[in-house]
N, C-alpha and C positions, 0 to 999 in steps of 0.2 A: 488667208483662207479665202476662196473661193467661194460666190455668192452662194453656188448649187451645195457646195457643203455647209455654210453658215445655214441656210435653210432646213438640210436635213436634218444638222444638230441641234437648233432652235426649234422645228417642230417636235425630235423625239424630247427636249428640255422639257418643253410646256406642255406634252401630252401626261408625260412620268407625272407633272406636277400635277397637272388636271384629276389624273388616275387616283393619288394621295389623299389630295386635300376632297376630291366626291365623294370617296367614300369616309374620311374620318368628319364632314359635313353631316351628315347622318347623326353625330355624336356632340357635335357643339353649333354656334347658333350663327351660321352665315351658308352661301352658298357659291360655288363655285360652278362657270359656267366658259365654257368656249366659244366666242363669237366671231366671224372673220378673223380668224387666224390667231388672236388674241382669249387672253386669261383674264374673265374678270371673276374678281371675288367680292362678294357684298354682304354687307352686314346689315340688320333692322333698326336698331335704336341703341341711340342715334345711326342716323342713316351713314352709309361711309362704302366705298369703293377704293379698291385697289383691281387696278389693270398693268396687265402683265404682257406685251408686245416683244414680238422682233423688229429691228431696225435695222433692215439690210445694206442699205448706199453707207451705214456704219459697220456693219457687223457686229452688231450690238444687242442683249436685250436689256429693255427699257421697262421697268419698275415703276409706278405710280401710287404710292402711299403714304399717307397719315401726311398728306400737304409736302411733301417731298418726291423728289427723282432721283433714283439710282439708276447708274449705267452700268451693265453687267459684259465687261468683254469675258471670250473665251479663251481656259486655260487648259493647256496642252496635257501637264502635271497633272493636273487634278482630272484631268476627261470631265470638267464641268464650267458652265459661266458661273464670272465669279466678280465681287465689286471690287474694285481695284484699294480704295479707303481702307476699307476696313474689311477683307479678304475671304470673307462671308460667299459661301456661292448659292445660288437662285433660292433652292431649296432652304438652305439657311436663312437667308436674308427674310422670304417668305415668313416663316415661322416665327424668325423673331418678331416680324411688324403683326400679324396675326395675333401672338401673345400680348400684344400690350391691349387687344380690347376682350381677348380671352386667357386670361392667365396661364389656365390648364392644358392648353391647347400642345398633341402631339399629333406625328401622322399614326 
């Protein structure tokens, strides 16, 4: 993949994601915010951040939570980034790390 499309697929990724998680932020107890080109979501108490990045010279995005990294290459198959481990893509993967400090948490 090509830098100029790893970028347009990474930004329409993390906007879709951004879009999700603001508006069902509204409904449970964190917030989701777009910073330089990056995803972060934060929660109050205990305090806790997840940032969500593209890593272009990889082509990759890059996942930061609950004291771990995931690396998310892009899947052709699925038209989504995806974790190679355990096959979870962005939105997935998200959710899952989200539900372990919100149980209930859907988009």
């Amino acid at each position: 993949m090509e830098d100029q499309e790893f970028q347009l697929r990474a930004g329409e990724a993390l906007e879709a994601l951004h879009s999700k998680l603001a508006e069902a932020s509204g409904d449970f107890e964190f917030d989701a915010d777009m910073s330089a080109g990056a995803l972060v979501i934060e929660f109050e108490d205990p305090r806790e951040r997840f940032v969500v990045s593209p890593n272009s010279p990889v082509r990759q995005i890059w996942v930061s939570a609950h004291v771990q990294s995931f690396k998310l290459d892009w899947d052709e198959t699925r038209g989504a980034f995806v974790h190679g481990a355990t096959r979870e893509s962005l939105d997935e993967l998200i959710a899952s790390a989200i539900r372990k400090r919100v149980p209930d948490f859907t988009y």
